[in-house]
Structures are given as C-alpha cells and as structure tokens.
C-alpha positions as CSV (number, residue, x, y, z in Angstrom):
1,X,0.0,0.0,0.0
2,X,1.1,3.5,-0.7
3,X,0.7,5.9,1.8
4,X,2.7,9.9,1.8
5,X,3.0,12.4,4.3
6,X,1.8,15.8,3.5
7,X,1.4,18.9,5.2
8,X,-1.2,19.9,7.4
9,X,-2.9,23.5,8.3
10,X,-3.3,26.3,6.2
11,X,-6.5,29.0,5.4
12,X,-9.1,28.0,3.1
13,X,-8.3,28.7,-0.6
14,X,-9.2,32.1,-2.5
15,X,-8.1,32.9,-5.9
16,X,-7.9,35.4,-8.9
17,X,-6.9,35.6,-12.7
18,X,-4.0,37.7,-13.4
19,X,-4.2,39.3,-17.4
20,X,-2.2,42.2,-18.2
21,X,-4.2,45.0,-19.6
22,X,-3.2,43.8,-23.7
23,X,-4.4,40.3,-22.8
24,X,-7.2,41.5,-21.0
25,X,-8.6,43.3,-24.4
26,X,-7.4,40.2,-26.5
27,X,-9.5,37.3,-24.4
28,X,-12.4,40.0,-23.8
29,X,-12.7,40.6,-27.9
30,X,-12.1,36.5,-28.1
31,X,-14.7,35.6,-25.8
32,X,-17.3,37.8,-27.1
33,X,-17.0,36.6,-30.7
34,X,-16.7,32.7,-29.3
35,X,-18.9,32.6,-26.4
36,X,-21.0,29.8,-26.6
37,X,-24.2,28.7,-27.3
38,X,-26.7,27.4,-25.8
39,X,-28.5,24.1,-26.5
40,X,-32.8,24.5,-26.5
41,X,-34.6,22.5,-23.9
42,X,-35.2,19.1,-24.2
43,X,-38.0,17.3,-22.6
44,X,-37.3,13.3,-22.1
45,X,-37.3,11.2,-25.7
46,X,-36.8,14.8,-27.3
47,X,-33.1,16.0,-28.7
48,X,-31.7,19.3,-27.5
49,X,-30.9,21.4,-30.7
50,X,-27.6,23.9,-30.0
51,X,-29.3,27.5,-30.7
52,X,-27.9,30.1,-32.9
53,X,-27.5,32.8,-30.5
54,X,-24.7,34.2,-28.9
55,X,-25.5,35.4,-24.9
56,X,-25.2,38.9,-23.9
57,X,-22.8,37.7,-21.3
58,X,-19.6,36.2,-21.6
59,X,-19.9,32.7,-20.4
60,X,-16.5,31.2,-22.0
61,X,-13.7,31.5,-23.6
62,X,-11.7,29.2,-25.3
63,X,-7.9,28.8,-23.9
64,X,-4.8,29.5,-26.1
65,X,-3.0,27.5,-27.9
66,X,-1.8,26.9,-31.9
67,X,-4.8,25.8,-34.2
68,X,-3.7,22.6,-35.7
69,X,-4.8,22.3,-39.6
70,X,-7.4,19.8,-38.9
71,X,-11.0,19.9,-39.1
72,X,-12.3,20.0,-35.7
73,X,-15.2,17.5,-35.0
74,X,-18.9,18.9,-34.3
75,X,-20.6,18.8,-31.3
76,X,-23.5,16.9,-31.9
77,X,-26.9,18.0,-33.5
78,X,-29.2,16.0,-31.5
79,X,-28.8,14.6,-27.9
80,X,-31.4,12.2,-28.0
81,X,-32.7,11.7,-24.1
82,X,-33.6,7.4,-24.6
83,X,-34.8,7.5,-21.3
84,X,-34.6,9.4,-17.6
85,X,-33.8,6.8,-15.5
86,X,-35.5,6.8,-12.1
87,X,-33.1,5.1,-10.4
88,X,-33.7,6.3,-6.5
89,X,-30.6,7.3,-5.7
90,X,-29.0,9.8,-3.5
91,X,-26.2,12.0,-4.4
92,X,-24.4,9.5,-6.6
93,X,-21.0,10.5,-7.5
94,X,-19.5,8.0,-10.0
95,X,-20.5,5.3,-12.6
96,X,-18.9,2.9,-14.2
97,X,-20.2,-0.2,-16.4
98,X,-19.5,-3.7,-16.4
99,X,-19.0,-5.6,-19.4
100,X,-22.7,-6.4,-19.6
101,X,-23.5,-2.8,-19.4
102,X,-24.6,-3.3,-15.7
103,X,-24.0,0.3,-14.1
104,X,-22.0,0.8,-10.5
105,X,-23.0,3.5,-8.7
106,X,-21.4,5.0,-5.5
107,X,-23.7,7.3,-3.4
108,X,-21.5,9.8,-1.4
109,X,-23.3,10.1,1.9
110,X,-24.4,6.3,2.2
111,X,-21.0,5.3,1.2
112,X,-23.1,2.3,-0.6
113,X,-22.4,1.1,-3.7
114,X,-25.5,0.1,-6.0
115,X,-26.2,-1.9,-9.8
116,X,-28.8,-0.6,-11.9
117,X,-29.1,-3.3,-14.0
118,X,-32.5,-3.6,-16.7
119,X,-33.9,-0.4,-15.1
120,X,-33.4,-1.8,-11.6
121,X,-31.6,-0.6,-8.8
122,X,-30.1,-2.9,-6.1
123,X,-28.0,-2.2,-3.0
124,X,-24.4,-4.1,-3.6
125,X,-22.8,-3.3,0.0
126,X,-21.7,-0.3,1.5
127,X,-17.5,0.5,1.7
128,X,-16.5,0.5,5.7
129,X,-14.4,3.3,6.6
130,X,-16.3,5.8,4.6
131,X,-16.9,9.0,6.6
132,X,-18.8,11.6,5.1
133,X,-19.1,14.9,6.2
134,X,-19.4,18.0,3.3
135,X,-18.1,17.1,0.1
136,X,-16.2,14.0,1.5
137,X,-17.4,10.4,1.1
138,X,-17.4,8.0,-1.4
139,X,-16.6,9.2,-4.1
140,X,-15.4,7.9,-7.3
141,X,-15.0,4.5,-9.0
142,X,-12.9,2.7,-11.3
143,X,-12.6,-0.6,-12.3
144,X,-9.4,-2.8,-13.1
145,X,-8.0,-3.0,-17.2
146,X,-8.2,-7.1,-16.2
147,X,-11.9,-6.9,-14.5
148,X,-12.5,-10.0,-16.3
149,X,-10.8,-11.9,-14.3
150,X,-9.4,-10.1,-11.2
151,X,-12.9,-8.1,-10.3
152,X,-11.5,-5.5,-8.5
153,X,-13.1,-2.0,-7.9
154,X,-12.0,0.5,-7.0
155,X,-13.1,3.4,-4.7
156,X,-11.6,6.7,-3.8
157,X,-13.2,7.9,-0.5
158,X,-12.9,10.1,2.8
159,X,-11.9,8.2,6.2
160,X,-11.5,9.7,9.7
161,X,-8.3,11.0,9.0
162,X,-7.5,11.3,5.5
163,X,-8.8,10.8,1.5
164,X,-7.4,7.3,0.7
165,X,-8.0,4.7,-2.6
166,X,-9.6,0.9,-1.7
167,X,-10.0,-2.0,-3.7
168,X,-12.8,-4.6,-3.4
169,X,-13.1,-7.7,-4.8
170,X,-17.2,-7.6,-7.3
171,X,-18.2,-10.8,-7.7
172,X,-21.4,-12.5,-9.2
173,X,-23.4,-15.1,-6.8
174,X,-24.6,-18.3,-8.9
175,X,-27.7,-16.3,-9.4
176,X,-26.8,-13.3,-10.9
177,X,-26.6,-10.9,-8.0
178,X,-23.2,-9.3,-7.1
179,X,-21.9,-9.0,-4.0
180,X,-19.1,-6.6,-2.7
181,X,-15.7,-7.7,-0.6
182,X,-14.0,-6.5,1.9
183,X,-11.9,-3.0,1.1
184,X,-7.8,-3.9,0.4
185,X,-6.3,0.3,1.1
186,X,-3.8,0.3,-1.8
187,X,-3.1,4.4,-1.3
188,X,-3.6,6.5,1.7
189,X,-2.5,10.2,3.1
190,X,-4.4,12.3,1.0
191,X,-5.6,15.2,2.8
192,X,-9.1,15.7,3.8
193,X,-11.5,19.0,4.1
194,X,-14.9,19.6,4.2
195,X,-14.6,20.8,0.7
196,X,-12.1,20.7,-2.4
197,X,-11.2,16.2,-1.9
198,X,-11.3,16.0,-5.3
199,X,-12.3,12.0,-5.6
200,X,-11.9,11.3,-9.3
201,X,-10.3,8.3,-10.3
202,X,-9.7,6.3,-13.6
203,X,-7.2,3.5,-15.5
204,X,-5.7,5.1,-18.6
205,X,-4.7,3.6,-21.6
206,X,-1.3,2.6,-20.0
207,X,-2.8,0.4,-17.2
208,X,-1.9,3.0,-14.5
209,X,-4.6,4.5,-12.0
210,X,-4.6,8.3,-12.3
211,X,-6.4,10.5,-9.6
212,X,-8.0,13.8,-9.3
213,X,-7.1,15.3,-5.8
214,X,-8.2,18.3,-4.6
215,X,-5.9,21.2,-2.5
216,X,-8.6,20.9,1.0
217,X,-8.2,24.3,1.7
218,X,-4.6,24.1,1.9
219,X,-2.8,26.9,-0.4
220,X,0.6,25.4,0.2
221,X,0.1,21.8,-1.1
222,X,-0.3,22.1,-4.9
223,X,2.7,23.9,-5.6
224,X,4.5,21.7,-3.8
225,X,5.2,18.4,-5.8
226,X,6.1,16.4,-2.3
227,X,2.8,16.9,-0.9
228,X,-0.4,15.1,-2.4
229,X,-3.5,17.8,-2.9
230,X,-4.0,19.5,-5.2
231,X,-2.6,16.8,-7.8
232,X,-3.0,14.3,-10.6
233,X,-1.4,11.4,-9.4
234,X,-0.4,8.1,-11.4
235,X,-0.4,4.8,-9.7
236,X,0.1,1.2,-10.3
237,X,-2.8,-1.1,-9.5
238,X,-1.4,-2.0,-6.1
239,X,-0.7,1.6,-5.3
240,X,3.0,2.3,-5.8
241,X,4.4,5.2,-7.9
242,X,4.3,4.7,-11.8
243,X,7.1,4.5,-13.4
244,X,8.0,6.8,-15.8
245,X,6.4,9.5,-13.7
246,X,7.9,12.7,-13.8
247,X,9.4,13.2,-10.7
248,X,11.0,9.7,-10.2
249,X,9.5,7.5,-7.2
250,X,7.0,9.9,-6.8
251,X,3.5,9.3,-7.1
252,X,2.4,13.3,-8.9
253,X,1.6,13.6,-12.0
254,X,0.4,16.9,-12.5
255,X,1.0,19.9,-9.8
256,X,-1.2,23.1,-9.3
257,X,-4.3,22.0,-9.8
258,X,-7.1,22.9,-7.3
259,X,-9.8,20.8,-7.1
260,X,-9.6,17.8,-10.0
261,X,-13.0,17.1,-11.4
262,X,-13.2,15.1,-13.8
263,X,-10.4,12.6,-16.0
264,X,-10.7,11.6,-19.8
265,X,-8.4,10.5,-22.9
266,X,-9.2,11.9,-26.5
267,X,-8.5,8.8,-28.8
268,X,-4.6,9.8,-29.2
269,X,-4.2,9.4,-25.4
270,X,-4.5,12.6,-24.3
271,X,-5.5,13.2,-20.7
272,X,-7.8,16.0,-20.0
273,X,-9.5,17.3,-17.0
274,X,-12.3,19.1,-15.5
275,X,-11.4,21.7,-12.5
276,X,-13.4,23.9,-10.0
277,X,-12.1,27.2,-10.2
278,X,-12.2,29.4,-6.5
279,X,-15.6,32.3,-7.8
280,X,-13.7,32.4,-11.2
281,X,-12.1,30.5,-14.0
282,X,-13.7,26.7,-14.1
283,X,-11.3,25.3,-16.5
284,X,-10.9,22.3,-18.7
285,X,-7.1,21.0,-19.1
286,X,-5.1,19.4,-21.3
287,X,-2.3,17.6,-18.8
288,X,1.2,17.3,-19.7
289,X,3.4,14.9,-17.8
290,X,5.2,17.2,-14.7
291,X,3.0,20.4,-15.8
292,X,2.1,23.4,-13.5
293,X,-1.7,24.0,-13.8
294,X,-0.8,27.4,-11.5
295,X,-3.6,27.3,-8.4
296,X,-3.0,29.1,-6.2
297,X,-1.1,32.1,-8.2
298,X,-2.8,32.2,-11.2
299,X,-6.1,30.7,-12.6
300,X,-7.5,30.0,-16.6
301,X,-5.4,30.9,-19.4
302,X,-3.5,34.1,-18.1
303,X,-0.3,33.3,-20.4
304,X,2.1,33.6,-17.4
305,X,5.4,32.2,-18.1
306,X,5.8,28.8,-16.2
307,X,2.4,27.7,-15.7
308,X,-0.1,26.0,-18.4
309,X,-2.8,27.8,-19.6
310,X,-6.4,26.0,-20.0
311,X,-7.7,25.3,-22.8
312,X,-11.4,26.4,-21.7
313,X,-12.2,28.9,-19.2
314,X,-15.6,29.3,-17.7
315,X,-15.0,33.0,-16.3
316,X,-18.4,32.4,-14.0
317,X,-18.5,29.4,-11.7
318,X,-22.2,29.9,-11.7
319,X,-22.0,28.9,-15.6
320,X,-20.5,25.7,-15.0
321,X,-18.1,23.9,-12.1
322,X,-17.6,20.9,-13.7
323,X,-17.8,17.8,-12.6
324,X,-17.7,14.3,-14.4
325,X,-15.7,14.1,-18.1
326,X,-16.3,11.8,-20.9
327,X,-15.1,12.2,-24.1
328,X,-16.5,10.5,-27.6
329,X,-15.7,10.7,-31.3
330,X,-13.1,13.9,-30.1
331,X,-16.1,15.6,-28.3
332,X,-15.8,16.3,-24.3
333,X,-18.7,16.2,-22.1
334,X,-19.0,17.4,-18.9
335,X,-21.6,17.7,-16.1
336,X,-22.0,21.2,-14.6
337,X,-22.9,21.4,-11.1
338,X,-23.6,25.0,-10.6
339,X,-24.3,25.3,-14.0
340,X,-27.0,23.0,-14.4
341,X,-26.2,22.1,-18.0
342,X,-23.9,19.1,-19.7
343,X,-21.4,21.4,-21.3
344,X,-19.8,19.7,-24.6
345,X,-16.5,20.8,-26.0
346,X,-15.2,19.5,-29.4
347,X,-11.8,19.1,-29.7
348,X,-9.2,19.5,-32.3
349,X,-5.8,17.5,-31.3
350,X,-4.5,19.2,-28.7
351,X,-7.1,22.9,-28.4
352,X,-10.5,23.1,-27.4
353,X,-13.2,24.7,-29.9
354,X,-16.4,26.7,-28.3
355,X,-18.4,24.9,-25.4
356,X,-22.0,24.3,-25.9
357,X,-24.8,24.0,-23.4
358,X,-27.5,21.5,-23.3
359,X,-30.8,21.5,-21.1
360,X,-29.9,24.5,-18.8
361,X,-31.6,24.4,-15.5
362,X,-33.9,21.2,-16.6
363,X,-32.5,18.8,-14.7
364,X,-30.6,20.5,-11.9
365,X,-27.0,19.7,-10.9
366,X,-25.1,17.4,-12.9
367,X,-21.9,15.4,-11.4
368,X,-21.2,12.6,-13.8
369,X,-20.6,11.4,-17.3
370,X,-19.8,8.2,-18.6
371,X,-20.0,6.0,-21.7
372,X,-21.9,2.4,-21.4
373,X,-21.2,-0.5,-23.7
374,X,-23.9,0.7,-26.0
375,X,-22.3,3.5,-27.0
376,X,-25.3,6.0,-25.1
377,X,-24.0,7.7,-21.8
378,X,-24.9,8.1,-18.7
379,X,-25.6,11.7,-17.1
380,X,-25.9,11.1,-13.1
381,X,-28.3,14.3,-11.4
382,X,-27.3,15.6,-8.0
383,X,-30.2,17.3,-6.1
384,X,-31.3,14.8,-3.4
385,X,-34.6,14.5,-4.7
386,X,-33.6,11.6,-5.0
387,X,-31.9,11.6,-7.9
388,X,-31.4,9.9,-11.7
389,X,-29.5,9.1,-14.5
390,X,-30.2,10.7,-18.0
391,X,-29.5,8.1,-20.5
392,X,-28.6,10.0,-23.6
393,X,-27.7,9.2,-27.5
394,X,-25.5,11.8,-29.2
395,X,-26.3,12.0,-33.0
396,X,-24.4,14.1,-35.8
C-alpha cells in the first residue's frame, strides 16, 4: 500500500486571474466573438438542438494554444434523451459499467455502492471506513483493465483522517446478484477537508490508475510536488508510484491543480481534465506529464510564463463547475454542477473549440458522465430529490 506524508494546516483557498491589460482586451474581444451557445430545452425522448444565438454575457472562452490544420469534430446536432432513468438514488458521485453494461453506482453520503441493471436498482454493499461529512465520502470509482478476471473496484473515499484509494473484490453469486468484498487500502494520506477532496479516479490507456485530488483548503500543497492535494497522481494497480512518472519514485503527476473534477483521454491518449475554479475560471485541461496548472497564483489561461494555460475557461462558476468528463468521437462532455447544464467541447488535437450547453436548468445539478457498452452515456443528477441518471444518444 502506498501511503505519503503531506502537510497539514493552512486557510481556506481564495483565488484570482492575473491578465495584463493587452491580454485583457485580446480574451475579452475572443470571448465575445466565441462565447458559446446554448442548446434549446429538451424534454425526455426529445433532442436538445444547439441555438444560434450568442449570450449577452460572456460565459467562456476558449484557452490559447496553436490551431492545428485539422478539421475539428462537431458537437453533436441531436442529444437524443432514450430515457430518464428513475433510479432512487441519493447523491451518486461515480458510474462505471461492467461488461454487460450493468451500471455501478457509488452514493457519497451512504457510502453504498449500487447496480442498476434492466432499469433496476439494487444495494451491492456499503465500503466501511467511509466518513462523510461536506463534500467527502465516497466518491469515485474505477474498475481494473483485467476486470475479467481479477474483479477488483475500485473506490476513492474520505476516512477519519485522510482521503485514501480501496479495492474490493465484485463478484457474481450463482444467481446473478453481485456481492461486494471486503476494502484492500492500496493508497492512503491524502488530505481531507470539508470541501475541495477532489475524488476522481480512472485507469488510462497505460494500465496506470490516475487520480484527481483536490488542495482541502490548503494553499501550500499544490505547488509543492512532495505533498499530495491538489494533484493528478499516477499509480500502479497495487498503489506504488508509476514509473516513468515525472518526478521519479513519486506518485504526482500533475501539480497546481485545485480541485480535479473530472479525468478523460481523447483517442490519441491525451488526458484531460475538469477543474473547479475558486468564484472564477472553471477550466478544462489538457495535462502534460510534470505540468504546472498554477492554483494558487494564477487561474485560466492568463499566459504567465511557467504555468499551463487551460484550454477552456468558464470565467463564471455559476456557468459551469464541472464535474464528471467523458469524451466520444473527439467531443468532451461534462456535467455542470452550478451550472446546471452538460457542457460539450469539441476538440481539435491538442485545443479546445467553443463549449455548448444543453438542457440548462432542466435537470438540476449534474456530477457525472460516462460512456456504457452501448455506445449511449450516462448523465448522473445531483439534487437529493432523490436523484437519476439521464441516458442519452449523441447524433451528428
């Protein structure tokens, strides 16, 4: 098990966006000839159609970068709702799918983990050692590259002392039901607030475990690379450093970051990552191996010598924060907790075109994204109320 000491104490994190007057003007002219649209309302078994306008606000602004020659890919015409899932659950915070398209659930608060399997949910277990309190719990899943035949999931939760990764044997009984083991810590010592635990977690192409952590309101932590918050980390399976990581027998991946989101690759391989910016600046990140993301001096794309810009900025927090990531066909979806809207980005190699917006306030708070076997994904609701999945079908 891998476990890292990190420092403790420290204010809760504030932050601005530095521009110099001349990039100020630039990204203000930018944003106001690329701010997004905004898809129409879609009621369930209708498709959202992006609108033509452009909002009388400034909602966001595309990061810098050089425009690659390519043709960048659409966001889609239609997203087709197949069905809103009435699943009864309560704040669920990740999803992944088994082979047989079964959905996993985790539920923050309960610290249970549920299937949904044929429209039906059942209660799987619940992880021991969760402790929730604010935006601790359990929080994401991820299962193993050899599922098939090791069934382990994993979880990435909030203890009594610290935010720490478990792995837990998912197994089928002779009748079909599955049934949860006993939690194996494979990573421990990340530091725990009531807010900013970041939580995502997700095997890359490479095999290695990768995980969003958040800075829990402590300022010092992601600009240093011996400390975990505040970080994308990469992990073997068992919870050891990766090798080939950037700073040798050390488990960081990324630095600066302040509270990770949200973890996808495009189909070259590139990572990218959804971030909660402090009042300002939500951003969505392209990650390069050792890269400084710049929290806490210096959020978005301020062009500032020695950090690395984002490739979307969402100036207002009430536009977006966020959350889950998925990308398909070089498109990036994201759930928007504040926001109240799936966001989707197309991308173009390694830049970011204009976001869209689809089904603004319709279905309240929005945490996660995934794609199921079938190709349609998954849109988990976070309201308490209780909540749902949207099961949608992107269409060009």
């Amino acid at each position: 098990m891998g476990r890292y000491a990190v420092k403790a104490g420290g204010p809760p994190a504030t932050g601005f966006c530095r521009l110099v007057p001349s990039q100020a003007a630039v990204l203000f002219l930018a944003a106001f000839l690329l701010a997004s649209c905004t898809g129409s309302p879609s009621s369930p078994g209708s498709a959202a159609t992006p609108g033509g306008s452009i909002s009388s606000s400034i909602p966001v602004s595309p990061g810098t970068g050089t425009t690659s020659g390519s043709v960048p890919p659409a966001v889609p015409q239609k997203l087709e709702i197949q069905q809103k899932l009435d699943a009864g659950l309560q704040l669920p915070w990740s999803v992944v799918f088994l082979p047989d398209g079964t959905a996993i659930v985790s539920e923050r608060d309960s610290a249970q983990v549920k299937s949904i399997r044929d429209g039906r949910t059942t209660t799987i277990g619940e992880v021991t050692g969760v402790v929730p309190g604010g935006e601790g719990g359990l929080l994401g899943l991820a299962l193993s590259p050899g599922f098939a035949s090791d069934h382990w999931l994993y979880a990435y939760f909030t203890s009594a002392t610290d935010n720490r990764i478990a792995r837990m044997r998912l197994l089928e009984e002779p009748r079909g039901t599955l049934r949860l083991g006993s939690p194996e810590v494979v990573f421990s010592g990340i530091s725990k607030a009531s807010t900013h635990n970041g939580g995502r977690i997700r095997f890359g192409p490479d095999g290695f475990l990768y995980v969003g952590t958040g800075d829990s309101q402590r300022r010092e932590q992601p600009q240093d690379t011996h400390a975990l918050g505040g970080k994308i980390l990469r992990l073997t399976p068992e919870g050891r450093a990766a090798p080939g990581n950037p700073f040798g027998d050390n488990p960081v991946y990324s630095y600066g970051h302040r509270n990770v989101q949200g973890l996808a690759w495009d189909s070259e391989g590139r990572l990218w990552a959804s971030e909660f910016g402090p009042d300002v600046d939500d951003e969505l990140n392209l990650i390069t191996p050792g890269g400084n993301y710049g929290w806490p001096t210096v959020t978005g794309a301020p062009g500032r010598s020695g950090f690395i810009d984002a490739k979307v900025v969402w100036p207002s927090t009430s536009d977006a924060s966020p959350s889950g990531l998925e990308i398909v066909d070089g498109v990036a979806y994201t759930g928007a907790l504040r926001g109240e809207r799936l966001w989707v980005v197309p991308l173009n190699g390694e830049n970011a075109g204009s976001p869209v917006a689809y089904f603004t306030g319709e279905y309240g708070r929005l945490r996660d994204v995934a794609k199921a076997p079938d190709g349609t994904l998954w849109v988990l609701s976070n309201n308490r109320n209780p909540d749902f999945a949207l099961i949608l079908r992107p269409s060009s």
